[in-house]
Biopython code that builds the backbone (N, CA, C, O; Angstrom):
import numpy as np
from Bio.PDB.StructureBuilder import StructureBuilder

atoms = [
    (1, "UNK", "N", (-82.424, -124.333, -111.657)),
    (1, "UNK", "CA", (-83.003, -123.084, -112.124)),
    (1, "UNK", "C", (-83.967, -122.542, -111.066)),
    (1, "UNK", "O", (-84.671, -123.291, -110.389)),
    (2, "UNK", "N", (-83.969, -121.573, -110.983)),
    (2, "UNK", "CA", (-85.009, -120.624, -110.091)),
    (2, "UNK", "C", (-86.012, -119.976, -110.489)),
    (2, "UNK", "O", (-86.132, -120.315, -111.667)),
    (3, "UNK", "N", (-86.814, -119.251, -110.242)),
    (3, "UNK", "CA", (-88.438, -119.281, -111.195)),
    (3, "UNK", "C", (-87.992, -117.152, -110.710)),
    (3, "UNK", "O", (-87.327, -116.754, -109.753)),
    (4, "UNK", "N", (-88.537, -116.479, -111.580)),
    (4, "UNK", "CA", (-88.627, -115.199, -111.557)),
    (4, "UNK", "C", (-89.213, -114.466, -110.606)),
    (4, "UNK", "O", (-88.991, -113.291, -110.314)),
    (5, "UNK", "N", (-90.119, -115.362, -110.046)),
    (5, "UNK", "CA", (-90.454, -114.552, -108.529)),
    (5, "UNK", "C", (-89.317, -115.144, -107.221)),
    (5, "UNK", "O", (-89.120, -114.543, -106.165)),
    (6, "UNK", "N", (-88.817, -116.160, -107.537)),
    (6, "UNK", "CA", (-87.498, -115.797, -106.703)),
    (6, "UNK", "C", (-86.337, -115.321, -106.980)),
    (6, "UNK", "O", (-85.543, -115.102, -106.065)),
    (7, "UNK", "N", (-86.086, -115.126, -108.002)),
    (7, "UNK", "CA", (-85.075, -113.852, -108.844)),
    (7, "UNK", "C", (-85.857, -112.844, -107.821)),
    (7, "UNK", "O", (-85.079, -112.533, -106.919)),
    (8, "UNK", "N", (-86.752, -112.415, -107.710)),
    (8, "UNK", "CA", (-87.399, -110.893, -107.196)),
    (8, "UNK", "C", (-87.208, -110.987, -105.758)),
    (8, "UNK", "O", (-86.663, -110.040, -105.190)),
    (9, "UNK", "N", (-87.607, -112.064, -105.052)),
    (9, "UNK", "CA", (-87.280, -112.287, -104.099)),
    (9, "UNK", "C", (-86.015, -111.995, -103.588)),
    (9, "UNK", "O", (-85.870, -111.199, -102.661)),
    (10, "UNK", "N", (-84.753, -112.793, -104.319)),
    (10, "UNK", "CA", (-83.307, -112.775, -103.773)),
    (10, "UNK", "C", (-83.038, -110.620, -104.033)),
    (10, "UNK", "O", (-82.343, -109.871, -103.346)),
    (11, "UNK", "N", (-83.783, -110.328, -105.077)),
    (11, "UNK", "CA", (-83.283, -109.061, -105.257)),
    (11, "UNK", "C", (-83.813, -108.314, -103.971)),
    (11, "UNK", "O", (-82.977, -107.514, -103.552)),
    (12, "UNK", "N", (-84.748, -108.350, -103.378)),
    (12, "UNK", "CA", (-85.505, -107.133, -102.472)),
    (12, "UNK", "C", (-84.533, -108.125, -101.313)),
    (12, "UNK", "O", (-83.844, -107.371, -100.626)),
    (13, "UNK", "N", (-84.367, -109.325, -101.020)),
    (13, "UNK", "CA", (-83.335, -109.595, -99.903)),
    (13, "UNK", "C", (-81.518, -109.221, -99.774)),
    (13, "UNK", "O", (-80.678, -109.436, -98.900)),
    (14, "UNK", "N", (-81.481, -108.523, -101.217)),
    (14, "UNK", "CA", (-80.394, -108.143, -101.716)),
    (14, "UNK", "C", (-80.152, -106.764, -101.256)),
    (14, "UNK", "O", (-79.140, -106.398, -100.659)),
    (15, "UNK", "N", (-81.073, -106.086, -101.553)),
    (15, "UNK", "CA", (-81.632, -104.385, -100.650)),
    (15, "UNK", "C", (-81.596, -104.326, -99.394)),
    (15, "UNK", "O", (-81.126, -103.368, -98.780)),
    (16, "UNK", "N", (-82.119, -105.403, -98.838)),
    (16, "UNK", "CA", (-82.270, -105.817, -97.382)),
    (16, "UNK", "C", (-81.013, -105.394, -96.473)),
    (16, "UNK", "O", (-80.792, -104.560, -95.595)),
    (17, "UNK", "N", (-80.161, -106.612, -97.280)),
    (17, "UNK", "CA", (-78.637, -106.818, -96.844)),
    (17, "UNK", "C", (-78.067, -105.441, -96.970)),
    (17, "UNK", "O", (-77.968, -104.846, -95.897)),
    (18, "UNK", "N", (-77.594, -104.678, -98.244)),
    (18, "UNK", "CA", (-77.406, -103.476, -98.633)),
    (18, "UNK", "C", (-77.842, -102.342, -97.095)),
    (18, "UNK", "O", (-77.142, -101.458, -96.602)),
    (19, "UNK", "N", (-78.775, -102.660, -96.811)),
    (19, "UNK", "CA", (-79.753, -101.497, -95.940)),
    (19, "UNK", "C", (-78.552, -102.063, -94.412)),
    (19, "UNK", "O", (-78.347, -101.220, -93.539)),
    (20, "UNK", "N", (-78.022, -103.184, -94.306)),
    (20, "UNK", "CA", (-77.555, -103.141, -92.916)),
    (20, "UNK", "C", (-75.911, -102.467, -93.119)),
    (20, "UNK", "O", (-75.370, -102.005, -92.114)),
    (21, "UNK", "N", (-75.168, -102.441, -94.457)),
    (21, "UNK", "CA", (-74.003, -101.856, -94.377)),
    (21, "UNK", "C", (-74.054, -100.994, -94.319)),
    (21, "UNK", "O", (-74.946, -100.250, -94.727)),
    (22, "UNK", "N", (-72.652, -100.642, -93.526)),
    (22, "UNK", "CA", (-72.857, -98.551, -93.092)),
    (22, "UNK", "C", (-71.228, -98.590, -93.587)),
    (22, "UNK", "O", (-70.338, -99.439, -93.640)),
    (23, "UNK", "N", (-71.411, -96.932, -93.966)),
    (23, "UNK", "CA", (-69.265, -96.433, -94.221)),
    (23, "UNK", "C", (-69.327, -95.986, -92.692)),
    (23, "UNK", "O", (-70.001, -95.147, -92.096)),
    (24, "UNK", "N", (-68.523, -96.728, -92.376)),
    (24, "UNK", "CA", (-68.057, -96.536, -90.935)),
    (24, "UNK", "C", (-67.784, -94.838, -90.591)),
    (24, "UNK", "O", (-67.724, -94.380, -89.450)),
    (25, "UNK", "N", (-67.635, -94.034, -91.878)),
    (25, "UNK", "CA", (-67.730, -92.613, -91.429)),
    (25, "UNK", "C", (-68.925, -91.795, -91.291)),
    (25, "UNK", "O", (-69.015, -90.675, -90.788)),
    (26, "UNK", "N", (-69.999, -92.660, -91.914)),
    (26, "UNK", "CA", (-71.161, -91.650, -92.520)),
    (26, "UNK", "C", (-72.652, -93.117, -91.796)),
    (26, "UNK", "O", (-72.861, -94.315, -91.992)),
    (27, "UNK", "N", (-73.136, -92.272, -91.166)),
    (27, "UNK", "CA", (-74.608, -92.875, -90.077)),
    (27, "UNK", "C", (-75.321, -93.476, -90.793)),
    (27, "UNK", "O", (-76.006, -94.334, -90.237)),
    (28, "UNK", "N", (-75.449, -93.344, -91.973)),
    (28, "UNK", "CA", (-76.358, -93.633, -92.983)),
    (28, "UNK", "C", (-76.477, -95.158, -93.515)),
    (28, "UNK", "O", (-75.392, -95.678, -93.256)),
    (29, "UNK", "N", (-77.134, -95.889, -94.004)),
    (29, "UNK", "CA", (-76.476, -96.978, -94.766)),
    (29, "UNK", "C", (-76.895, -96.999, -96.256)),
    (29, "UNK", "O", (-77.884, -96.445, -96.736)),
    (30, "UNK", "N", (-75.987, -97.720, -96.884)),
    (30, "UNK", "CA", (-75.497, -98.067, -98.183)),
    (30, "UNK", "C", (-76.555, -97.425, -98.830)),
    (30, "UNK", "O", (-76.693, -96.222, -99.047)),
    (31, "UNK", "N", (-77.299, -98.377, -99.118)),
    (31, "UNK", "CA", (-78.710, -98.499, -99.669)),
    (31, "UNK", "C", (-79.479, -96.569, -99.791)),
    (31, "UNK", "O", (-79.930, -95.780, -100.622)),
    (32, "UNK", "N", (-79.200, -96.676, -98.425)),
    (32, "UNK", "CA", (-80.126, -95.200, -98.559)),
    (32, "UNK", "C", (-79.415, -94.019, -98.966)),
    (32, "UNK", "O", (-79.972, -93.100, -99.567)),
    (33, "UNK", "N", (-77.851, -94.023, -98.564)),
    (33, "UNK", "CA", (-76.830, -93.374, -99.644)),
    (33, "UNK", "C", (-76.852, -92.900, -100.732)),
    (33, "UNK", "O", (-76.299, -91.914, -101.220)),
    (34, "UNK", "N", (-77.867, -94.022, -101.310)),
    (34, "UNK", "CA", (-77.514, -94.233, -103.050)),
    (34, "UNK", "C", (-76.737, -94.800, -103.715)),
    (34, "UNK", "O", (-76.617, -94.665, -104.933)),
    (35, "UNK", "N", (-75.753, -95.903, -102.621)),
    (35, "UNK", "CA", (-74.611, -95.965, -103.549)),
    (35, "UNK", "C", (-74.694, -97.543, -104.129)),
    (35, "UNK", "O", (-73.801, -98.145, -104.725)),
    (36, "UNK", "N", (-76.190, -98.085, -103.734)),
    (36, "UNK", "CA", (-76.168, -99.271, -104.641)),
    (36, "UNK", "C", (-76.713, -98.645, -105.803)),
    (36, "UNK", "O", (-77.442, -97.653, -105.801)),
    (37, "UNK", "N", (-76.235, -99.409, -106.986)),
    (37, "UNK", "CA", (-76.951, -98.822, -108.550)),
    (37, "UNK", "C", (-77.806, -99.679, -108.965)),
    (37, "UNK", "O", (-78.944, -99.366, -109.313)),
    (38, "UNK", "N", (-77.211, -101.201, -108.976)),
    (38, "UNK", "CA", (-78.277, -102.409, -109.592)),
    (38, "UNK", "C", (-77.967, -103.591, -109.025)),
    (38, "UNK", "O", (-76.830, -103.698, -108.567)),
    (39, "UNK", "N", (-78.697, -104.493, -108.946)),
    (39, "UNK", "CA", (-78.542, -105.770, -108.285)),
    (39, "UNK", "C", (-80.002, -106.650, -109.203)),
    (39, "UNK", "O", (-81.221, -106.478, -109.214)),
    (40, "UNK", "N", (-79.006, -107.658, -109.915)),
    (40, "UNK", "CA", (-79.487, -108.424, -110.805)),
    (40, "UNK", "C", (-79.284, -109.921, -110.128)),
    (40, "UNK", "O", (-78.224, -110.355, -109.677)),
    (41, "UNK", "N", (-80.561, -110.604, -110.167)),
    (41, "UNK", "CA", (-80.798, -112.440, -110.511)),
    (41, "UNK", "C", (-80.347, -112.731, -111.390)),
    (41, "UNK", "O", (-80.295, -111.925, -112.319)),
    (42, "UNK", "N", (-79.948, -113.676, -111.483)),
    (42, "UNK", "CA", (-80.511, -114.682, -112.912)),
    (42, "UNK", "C", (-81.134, -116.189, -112.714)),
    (42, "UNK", "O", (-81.434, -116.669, -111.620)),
    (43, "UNK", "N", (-81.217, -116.584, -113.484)),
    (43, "UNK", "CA", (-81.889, -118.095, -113.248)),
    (43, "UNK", "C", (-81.014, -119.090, -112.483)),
    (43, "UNK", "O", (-81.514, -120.048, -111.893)),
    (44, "UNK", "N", (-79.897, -118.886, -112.498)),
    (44, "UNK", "CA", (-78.827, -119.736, -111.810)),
    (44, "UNK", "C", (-78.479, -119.589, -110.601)),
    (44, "UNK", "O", (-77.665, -120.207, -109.914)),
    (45, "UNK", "N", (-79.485, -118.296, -110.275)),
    (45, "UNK", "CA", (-78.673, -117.895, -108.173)),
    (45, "UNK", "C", (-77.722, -116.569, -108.415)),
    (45, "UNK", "O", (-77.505, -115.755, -107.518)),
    (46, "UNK", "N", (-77.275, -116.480, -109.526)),
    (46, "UNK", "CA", (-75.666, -115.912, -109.775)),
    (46, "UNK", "C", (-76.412, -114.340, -109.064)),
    (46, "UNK", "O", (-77.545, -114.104, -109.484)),
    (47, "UNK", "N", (-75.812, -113.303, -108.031)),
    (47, "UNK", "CA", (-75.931, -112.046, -107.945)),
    (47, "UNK", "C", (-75.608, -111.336, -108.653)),
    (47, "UNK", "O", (-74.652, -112.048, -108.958)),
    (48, "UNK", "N", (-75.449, -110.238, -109.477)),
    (48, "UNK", "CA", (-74.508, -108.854, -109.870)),
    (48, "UNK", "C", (-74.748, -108.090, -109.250)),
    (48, "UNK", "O", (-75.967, -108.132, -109.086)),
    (49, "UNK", "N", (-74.068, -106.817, -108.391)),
    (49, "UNK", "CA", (-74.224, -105.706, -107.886)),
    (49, "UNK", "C", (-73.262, -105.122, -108.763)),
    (49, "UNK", "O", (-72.261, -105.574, -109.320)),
    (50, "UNK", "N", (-74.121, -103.389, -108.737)),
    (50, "UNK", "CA", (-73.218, -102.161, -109.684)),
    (50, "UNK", "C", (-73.404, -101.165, -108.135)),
    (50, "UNK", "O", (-74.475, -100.790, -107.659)),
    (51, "UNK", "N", (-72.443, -100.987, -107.749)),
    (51, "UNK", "CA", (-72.477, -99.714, -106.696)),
    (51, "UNK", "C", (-70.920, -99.099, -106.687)),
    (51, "UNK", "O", (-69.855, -99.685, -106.884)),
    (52, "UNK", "N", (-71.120, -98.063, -106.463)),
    (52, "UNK", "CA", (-70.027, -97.205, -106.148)),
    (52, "UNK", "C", (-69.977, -96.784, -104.767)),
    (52, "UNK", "O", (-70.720, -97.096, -103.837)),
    (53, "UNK", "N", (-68.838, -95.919, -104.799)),
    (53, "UNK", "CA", (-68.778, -95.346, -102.906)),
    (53, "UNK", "C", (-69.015, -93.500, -103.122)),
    (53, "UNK", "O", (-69.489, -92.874, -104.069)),
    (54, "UNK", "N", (-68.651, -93.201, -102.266)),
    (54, "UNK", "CA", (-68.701, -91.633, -102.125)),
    (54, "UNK", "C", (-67.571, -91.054, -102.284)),
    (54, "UNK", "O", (-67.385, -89.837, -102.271)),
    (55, "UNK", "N", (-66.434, -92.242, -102.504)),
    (55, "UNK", "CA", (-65.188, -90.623, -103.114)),
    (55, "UNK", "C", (-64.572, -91.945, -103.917)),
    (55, "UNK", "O", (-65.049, -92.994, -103.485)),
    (56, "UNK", "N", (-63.442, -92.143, -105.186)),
    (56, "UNK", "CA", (-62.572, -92.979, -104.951)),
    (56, "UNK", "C", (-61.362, -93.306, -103.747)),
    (56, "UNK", "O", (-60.523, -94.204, -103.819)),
    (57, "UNK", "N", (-61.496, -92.493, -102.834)),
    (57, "UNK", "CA", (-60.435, -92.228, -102.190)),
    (57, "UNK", "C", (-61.069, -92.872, -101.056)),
    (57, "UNK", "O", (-60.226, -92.991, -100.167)),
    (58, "UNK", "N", (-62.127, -93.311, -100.728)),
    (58, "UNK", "CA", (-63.254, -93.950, -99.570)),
    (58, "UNK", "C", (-62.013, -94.669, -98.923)),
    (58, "UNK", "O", (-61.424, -95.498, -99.617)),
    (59, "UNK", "N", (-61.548, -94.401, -97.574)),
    (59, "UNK", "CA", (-61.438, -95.917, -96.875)),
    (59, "UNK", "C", (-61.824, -97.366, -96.745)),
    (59, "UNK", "O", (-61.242, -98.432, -96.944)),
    (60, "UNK", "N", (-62.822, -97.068, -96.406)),
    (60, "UNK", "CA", (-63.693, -98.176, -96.784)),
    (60, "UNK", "C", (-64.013, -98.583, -97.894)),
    (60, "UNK", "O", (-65.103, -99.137, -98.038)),
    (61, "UNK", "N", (-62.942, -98.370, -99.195)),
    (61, "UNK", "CA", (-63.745, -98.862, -100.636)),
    (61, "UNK", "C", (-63.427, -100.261, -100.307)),
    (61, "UNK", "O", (-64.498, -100.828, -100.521)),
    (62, "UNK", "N", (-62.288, -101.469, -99.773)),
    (62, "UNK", "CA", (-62.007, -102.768, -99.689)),
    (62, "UNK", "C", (-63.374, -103.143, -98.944)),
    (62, "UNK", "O", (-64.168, -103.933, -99.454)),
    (63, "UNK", "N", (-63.603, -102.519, -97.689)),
    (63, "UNK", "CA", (-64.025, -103.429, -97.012)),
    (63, "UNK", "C", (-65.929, -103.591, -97.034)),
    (63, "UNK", "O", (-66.665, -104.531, -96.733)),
    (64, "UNK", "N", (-66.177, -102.337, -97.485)),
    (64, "UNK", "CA", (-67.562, -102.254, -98.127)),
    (64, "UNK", "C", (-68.251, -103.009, -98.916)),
    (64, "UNK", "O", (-69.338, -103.417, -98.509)),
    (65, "UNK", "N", (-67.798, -103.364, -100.193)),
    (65, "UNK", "CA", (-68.080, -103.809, -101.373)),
    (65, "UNK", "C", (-68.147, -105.680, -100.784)),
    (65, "UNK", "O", (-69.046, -106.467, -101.083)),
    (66, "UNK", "N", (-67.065, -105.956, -100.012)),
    (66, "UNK", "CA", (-66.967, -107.502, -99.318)),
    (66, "UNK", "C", (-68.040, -107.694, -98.166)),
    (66, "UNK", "O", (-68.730, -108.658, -97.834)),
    (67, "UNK", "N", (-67.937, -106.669, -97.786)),
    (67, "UNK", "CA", (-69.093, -107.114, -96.290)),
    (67, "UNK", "C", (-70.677, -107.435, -97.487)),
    (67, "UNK", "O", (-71.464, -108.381, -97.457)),
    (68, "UNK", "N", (-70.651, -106.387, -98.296)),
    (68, "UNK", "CA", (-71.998, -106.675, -98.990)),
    (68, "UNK", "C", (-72.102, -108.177, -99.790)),
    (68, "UNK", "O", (-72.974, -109.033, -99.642)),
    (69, "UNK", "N", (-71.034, -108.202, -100.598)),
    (69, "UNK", "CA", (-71.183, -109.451, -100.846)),
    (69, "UNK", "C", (-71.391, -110.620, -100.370)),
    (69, "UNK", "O", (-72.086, -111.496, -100.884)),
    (70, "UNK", "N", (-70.596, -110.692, -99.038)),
    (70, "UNK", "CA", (-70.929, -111.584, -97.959)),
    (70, "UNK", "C", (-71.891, -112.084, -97.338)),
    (70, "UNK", "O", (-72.183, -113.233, -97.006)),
    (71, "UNK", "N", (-72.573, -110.628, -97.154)),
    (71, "UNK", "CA", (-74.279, -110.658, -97.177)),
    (71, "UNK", "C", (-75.264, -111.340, -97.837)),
    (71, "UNK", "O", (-76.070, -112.173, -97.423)),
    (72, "UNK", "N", (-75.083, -110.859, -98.945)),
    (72, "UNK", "CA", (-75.911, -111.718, -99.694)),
    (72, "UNK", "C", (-75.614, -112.798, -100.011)),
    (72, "UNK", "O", (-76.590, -113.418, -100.435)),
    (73, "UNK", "N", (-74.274, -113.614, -100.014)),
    (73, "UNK", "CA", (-73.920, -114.682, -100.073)),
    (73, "UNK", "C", (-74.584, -115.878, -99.211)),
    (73, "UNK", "O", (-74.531, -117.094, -99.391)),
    (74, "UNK", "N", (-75.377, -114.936, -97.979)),
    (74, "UNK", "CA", (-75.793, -115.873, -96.998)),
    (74, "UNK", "C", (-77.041, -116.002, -97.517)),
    (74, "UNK", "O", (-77.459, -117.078, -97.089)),
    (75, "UNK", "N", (-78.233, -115.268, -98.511)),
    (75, "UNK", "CA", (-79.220, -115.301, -98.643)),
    (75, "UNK", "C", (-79.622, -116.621, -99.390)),
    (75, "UNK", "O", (-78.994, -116.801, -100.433)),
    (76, "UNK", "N", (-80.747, -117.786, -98.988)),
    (76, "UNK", "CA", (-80.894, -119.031, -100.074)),
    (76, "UNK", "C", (-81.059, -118.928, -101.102)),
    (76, "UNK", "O", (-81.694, -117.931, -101.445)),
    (77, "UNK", "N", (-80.808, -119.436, -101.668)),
    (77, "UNK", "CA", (-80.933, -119.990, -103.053)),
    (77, "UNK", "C", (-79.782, -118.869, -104.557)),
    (77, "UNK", "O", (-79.782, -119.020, -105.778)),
    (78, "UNK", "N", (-78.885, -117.730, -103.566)),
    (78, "UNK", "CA", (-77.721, -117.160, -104.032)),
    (78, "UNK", "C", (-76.472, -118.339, -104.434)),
    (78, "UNK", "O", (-75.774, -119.106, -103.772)),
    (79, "UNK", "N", (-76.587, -118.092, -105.545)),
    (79, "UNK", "CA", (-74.847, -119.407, -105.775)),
    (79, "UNK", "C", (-74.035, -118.548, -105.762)),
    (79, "UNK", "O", (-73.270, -118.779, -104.826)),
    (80, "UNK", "N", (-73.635, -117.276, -106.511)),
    (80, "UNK", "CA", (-72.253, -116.782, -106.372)),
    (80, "UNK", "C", (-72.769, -114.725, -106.266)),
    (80, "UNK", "O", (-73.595, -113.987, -106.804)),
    (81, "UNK", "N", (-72.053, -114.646, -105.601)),
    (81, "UNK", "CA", (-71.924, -113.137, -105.910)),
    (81, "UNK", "C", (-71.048, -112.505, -106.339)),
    (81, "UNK", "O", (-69.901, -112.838, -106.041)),
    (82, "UNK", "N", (-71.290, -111.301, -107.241)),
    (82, "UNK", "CA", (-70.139, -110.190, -107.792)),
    (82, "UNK", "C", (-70.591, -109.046, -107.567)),
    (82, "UNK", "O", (-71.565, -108.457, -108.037)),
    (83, "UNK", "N", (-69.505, -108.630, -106.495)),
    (83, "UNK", "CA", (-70.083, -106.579, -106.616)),
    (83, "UNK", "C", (-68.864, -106.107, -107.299)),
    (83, "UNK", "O", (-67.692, -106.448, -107.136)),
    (84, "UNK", "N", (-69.477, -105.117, -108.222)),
    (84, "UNK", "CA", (-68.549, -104.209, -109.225)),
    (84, "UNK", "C", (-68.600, -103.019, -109.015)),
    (84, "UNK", "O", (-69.493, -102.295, -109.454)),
    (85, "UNK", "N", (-67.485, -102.574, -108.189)),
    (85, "UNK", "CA", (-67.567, -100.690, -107.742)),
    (85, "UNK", "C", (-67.637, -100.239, -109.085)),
    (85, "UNK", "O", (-66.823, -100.664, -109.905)),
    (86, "UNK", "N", (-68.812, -99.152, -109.511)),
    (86, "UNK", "CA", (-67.975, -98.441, -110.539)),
    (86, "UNK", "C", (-68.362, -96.957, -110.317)),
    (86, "UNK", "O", (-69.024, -96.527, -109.373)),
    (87, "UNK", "N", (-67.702, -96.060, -111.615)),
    (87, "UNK", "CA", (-68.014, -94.552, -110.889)),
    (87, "UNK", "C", (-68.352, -93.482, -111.409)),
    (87, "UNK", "O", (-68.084, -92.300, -111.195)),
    (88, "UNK", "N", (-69.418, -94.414, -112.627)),
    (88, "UNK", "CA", (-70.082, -93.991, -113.508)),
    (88, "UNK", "C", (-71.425, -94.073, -113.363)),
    (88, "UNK", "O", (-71.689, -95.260, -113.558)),
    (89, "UNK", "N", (-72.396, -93.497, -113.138)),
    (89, "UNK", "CA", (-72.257, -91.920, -112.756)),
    (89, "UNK", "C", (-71.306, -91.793, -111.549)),
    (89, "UNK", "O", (-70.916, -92.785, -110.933)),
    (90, "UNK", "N", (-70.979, -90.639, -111.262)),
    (90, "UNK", "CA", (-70.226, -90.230, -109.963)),
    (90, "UNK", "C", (-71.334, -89.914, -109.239)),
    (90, "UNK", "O", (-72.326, -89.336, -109.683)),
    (91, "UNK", "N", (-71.123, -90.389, -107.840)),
    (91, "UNK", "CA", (-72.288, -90.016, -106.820)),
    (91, "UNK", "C", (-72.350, -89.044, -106.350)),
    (91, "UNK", "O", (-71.344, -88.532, -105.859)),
    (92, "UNK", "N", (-73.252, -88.588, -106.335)),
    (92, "UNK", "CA", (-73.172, -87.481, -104.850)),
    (92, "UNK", "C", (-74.490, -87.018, -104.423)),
    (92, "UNK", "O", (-75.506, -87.657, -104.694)),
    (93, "UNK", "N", (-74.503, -85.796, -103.686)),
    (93, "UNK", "CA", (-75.772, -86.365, -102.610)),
    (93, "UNK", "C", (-77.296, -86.639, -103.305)),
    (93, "UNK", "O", (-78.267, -87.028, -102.656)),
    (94, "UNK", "N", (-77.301, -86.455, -104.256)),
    (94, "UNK", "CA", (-78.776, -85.944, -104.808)),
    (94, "UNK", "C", (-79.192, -87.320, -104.915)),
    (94, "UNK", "O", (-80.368, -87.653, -105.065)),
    (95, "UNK", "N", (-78.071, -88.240, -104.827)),
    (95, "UNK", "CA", (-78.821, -89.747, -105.107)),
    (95, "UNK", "C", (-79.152, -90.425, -103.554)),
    (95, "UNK", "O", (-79.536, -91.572, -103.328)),
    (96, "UNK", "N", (-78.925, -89.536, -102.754)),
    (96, "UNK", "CA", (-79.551, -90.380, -101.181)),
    (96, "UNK", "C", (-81.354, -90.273, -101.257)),
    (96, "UNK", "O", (-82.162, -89.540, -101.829)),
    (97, "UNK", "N", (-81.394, -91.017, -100.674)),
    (97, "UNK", "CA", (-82.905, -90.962, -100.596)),
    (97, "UNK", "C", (-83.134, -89.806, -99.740)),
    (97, "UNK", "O", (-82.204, -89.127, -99.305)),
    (98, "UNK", "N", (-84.720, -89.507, -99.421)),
    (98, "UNK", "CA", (-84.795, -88.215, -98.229)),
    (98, "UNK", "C", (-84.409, -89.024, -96.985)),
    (98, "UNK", "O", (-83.610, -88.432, -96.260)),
    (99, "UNK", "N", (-84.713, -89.990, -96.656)),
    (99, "UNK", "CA", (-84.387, -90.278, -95.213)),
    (99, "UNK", "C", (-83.243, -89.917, -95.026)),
    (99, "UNK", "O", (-83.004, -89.258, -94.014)),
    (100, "UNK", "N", (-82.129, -90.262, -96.006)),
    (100, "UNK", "CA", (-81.011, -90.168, -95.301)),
    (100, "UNK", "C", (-80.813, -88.674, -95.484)),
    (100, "UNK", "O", (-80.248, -88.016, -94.611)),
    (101, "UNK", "N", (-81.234, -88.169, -96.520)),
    (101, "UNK", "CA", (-80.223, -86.534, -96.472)),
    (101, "UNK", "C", (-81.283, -86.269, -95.089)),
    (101, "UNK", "O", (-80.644, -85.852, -94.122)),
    (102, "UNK", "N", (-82.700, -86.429, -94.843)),
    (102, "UNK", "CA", (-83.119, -85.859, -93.344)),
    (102, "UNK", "C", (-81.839, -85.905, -92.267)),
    (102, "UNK", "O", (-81.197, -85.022, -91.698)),
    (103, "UNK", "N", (-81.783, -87.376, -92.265)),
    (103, "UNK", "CA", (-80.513, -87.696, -91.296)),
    (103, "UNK", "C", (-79.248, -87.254, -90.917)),
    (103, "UNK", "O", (-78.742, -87.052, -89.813)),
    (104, "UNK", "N", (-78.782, -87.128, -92.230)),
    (104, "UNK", "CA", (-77.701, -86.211, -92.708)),
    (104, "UNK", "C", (-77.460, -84.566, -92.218)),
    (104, "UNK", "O", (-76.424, -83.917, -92.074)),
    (105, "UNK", "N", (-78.881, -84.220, -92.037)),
    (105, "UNK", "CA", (-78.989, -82.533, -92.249)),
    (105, "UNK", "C", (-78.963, -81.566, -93.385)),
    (105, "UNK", "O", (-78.810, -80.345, -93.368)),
    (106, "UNK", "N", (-79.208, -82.663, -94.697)),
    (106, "UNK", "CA", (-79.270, -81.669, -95.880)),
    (106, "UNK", "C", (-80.838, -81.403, -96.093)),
    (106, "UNK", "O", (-81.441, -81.584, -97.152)),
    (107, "UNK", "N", (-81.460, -80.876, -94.721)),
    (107, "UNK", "CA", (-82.758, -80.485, -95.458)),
    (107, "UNK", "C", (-82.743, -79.056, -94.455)),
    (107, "UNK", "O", (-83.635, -78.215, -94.565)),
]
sb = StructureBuilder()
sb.init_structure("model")
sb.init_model(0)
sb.init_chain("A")
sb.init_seg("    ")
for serial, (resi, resn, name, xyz) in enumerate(atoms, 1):
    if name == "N":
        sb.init_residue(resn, " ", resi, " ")
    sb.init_atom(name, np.array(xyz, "f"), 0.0, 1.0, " ", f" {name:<3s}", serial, name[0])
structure = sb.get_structure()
């Protein structure tokens, strides 16, 4: 079992990871996108991620969702990970943070 401040821990190293994937089309990464939704501990190590992509039609929907998991798979005291694309809400830009729409050019 793991104690709740490392549940918090694995989660902000979970963001971390999130923050280094990029869609190979778009400069931005994941994280600041918007397109992670939730990323849950539990007492056992176990991850959940809820993220979606930016179209269903993404190229990158295979290889996105695995690189992240992978990621965090490397973080200690993680036993298993699950990322679950879903596409509810549907994304779009209003959920990037400002950095990225700065980046982007939507300002």
């Amino acid at each position: 079992m793991i104690s709740t401040i490392e549940q918090s821990l694995i989660k902000v190293q979970a963001e971390g990871a999130a923050r280094t994937c990029f869609d190979p089309e778009i400069p931005v990464n994941i994280f600041e996108l918007g397109l992670i939704y939730d990323i849950k501990c539990d007492e056992e190590g176990n991850v959940n991620v809820d993220m979606t992509l930016t179209s269903p039609s993404c190229p990158a929907a295979q290889t996105i969702p695995k690189e992240l998991g992978d990621k965090i798979g490397e973080i200690p005291s993680v036993k298993t990970v699950k990322v679950h694309v879903v596409w509810d809400p549907p994304w779009d830009k209003e959920m990037m943070s400002e950095a990225a729409k700065l980046e982007l050019g939507f300002f």
